[in-house]
C-alpha positions as CSV (number, residue, x, y, z in Angstrom):
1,X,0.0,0.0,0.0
2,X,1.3,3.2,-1.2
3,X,2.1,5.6,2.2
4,X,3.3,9.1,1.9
5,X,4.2,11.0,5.9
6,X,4.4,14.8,5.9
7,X,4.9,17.5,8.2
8,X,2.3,19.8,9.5
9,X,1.3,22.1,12.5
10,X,0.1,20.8,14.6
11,X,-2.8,23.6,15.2
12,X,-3.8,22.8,11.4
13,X,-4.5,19.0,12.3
14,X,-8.4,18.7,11.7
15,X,-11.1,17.0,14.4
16,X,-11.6,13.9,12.5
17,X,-7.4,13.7,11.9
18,X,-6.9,14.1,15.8
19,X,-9.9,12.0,16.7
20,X,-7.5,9.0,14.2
21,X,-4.3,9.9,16.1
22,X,-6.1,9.4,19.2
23,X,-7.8,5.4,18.2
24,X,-4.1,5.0,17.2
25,X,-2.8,5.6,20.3
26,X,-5.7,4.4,22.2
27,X,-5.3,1.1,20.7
28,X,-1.4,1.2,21.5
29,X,-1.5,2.2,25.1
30,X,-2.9,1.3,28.6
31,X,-4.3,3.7,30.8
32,X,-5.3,6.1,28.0
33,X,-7.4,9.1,28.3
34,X,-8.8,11.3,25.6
35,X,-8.0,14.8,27.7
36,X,-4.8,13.8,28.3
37,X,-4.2,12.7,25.1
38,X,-5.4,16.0,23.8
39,X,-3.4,17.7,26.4
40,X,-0.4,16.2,25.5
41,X,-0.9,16.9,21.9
42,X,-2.1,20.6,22.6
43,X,1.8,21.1,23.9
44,X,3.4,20.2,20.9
45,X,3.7,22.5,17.7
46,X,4.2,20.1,15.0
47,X,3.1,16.5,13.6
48,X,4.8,14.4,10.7
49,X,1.7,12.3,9.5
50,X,1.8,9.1,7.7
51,X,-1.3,8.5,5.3
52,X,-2.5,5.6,2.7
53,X,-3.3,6.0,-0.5
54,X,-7.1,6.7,0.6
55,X,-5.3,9.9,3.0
56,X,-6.4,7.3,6.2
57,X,-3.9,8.5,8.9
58,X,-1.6,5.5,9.9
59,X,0.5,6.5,12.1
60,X,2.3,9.8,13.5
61,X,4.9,11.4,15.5
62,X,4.1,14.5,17.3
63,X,7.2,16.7,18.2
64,X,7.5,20.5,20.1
65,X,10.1,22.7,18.3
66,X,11.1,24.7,20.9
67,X,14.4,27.4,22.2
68,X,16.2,27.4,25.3
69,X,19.5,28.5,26.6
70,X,22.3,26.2,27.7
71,X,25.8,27.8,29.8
72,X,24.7,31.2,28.1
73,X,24.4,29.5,24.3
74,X,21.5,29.6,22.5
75,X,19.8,25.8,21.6
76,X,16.8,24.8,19.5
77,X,15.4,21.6,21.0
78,X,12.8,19.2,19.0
79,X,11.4,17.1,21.9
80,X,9.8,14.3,20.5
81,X,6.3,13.1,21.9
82,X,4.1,9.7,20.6
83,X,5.3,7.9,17.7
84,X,2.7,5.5,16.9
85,X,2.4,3.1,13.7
86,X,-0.9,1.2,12.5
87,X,1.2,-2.5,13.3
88,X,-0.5,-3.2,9.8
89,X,2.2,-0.8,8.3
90,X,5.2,-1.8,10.1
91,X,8.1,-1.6,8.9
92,X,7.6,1.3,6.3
93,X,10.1,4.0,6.6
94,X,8.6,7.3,5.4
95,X,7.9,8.5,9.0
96,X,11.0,8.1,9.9
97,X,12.3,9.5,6.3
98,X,10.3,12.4,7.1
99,X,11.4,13.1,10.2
100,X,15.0,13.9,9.4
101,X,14.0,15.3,6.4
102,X,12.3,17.9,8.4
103,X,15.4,18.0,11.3
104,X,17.5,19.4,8.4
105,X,14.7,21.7,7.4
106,X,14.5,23.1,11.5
107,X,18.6,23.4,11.3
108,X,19.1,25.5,8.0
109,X,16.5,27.6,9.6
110,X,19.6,28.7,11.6
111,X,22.6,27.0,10.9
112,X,24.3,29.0,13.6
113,X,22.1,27.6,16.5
114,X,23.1,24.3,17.9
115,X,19.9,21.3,17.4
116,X,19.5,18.6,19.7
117,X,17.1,15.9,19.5
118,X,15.5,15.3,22.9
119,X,13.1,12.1,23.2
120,X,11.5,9.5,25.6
121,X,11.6,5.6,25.4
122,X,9.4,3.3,26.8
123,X,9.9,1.2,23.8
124,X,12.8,-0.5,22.1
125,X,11.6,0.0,18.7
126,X,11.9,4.1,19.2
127,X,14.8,3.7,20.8
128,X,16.6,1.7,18.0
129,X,16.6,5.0,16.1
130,X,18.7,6.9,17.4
131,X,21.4,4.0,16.5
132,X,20.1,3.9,12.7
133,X,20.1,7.6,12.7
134,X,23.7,9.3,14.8
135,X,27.0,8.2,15.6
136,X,26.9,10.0,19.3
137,X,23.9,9.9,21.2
138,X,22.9,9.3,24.9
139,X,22.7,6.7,26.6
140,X,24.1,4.1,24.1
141,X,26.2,1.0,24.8
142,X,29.7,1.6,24.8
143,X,29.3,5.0,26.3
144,X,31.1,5.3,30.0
145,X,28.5,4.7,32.4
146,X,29.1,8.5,33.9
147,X,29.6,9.9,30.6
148,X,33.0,11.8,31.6
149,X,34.7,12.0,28.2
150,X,34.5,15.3,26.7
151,X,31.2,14.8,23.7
152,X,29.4,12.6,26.3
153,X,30.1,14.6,29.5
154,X,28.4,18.2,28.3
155,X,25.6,16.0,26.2
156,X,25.2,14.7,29.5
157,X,24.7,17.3,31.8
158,X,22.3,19.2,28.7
159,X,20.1,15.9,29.0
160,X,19.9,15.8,32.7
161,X,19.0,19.8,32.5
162,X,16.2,19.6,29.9
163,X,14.7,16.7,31.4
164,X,15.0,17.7,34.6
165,X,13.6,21.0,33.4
166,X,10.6,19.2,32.0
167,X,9.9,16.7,34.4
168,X,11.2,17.8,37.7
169,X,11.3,14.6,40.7
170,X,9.8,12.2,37.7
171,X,13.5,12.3,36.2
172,X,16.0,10.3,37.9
173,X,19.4,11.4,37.5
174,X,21.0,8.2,38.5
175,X,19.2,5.8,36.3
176,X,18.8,8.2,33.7
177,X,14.8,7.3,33.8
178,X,11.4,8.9,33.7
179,X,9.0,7.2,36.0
180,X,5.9,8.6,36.9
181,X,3.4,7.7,40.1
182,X,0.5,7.0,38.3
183,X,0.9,5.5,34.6
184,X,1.1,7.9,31.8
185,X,1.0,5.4,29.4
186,X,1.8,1.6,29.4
187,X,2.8,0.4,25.8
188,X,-0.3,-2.6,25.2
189,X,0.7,-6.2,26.2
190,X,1.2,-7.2,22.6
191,X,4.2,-4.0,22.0
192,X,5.5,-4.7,25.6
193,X,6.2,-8.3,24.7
194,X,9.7,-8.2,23.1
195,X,10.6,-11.5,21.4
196,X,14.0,-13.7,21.5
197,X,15.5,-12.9,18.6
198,X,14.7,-9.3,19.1
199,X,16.1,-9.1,22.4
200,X,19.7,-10.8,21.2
201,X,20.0,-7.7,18.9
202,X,22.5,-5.3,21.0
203,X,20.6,-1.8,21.1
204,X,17.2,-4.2,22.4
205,X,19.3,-5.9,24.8
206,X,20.6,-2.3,25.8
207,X,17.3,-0.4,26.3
208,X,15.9,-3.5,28.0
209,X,18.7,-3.2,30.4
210,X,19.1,0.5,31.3
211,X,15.0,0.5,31.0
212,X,14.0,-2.5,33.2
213,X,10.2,-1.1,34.0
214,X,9.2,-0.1,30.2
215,X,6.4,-1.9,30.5
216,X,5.3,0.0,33.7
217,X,5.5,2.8,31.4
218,X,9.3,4.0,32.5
219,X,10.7,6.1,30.1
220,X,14.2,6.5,29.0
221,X,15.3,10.0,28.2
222,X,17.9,10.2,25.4
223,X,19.7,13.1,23.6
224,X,21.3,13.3,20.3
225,X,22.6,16.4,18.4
226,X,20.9,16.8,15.1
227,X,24.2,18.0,13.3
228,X,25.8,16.3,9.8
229,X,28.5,15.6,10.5
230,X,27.3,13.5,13.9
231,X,24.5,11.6,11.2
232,X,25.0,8.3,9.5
233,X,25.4,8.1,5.5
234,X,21.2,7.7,5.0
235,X,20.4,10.0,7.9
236,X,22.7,12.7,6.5
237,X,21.7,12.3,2.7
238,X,18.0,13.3,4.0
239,X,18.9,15.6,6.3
240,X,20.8,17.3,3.9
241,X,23.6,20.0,4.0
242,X,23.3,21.6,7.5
């Protein structure tokens, strides 16, 4: 089936389009609630869309686009929210395709402004981008444990900042996790389950170890710069020159 994922904002997003994303995430979480669906969503300022040939929404990815500053520097930040797929259409890549596409987009915007890629995991399968995508990210096997080296140590202390400055006492510094009292979202039994041969592939077996309670709806915070020359070969043809 022929799918095609674009960017738009997400204030242009239409009832019936929102009511979709929210039977697609409805049917991929626990403890899901319209309002806080819509809250979540109402945060966020943009939305790459994948459609069918008949325009049916099959899956998304929200993301905020926002500025900060870090030790008196100026950052852009796109903080990724919900990534969700119709498990029909797994496997395509045009979400993901748009994505960068539209990372490079952000970063010629203003080439001069450093871009980072902030996200929450509470699945392996998002996770496992970050790998396909950059050569340096955080947390990643290999990576010292306390992140001391020079890239890892300032990417590091930026990750414990914005999550810290997002989340507050829900981040733990320590364990590098977001863990909330009451449920914000529990990935449905049949995306928790994880099989064998999944889980002997090494970024799996990674996020499954640093992120023991995913399916409790833990979440592990991650940071990558959205730069080229930090971008692997595919990643940085479709990001482009930036």
């Amino acid at each position: 089936m022929d799918l095609r994922a674009n960017v738009v904002a997400r204030a242009a997003l239409c009832s019936d389009e929102v009511e979709r994303m929210f039977s697609l995430y409805a049917a991929s979480y626990r403890d899901t609630a319209r309002a806080r669906f819509l809250d979540d969503l109402g945060d966020k300022t943009h939305c790459i869309v994948l459609r069918d040939g008949d325009g049916t929404i099959q899956g998304f990815s929200t993301l905020k686009l926002y500025e900060t500053r870090w030790r008196e520097t100026r950052i852009r930040v796109m903080f990724s929210g919900d990534t969700i797929i119709d498990p029909a259409h797994w496997g395509t890549q045009q979400l993901a395709f748009a994505w960068i596409r539209h990372a490079g987009e952000v970063r010629r915007a203003a080439p001069a402004v450093p871009l980072y890629w902030f996200l929450i995991c509470k699945g392996h399968r998002t996770y496992r981008y970050l790998g396909a995508f950059a050569r340096h990210y955080l947390p990643r096997a290999g990576a010292p444990a306390d992140a001391r080296d020079s890239i890892d140590a300032a990417a590091q202390d930026l990750l414990d900042h914005l999550a810290t400055e997002r989340y507050g006492r829900a981040y733990d510094r320590v364990a590098g996790i977001l863990s909330f009292d009451v449920p914000q979202g529990r990935l449905a039994p049949e995306l928790a389950s994880v099989p064998d041969a999944h889980r002997r592939i090494g970024d799996v077996a990674y996020f499954l170890q640093r992120n023991p309670g995913y399916a409790f709806g833990d979440e592990l915070v991650c940071l990558c710069e959205l730069s080229a020359g930090n971008l692997r070969p595919l990643a940085r043809r479709l990001f482009g020159d930036a």
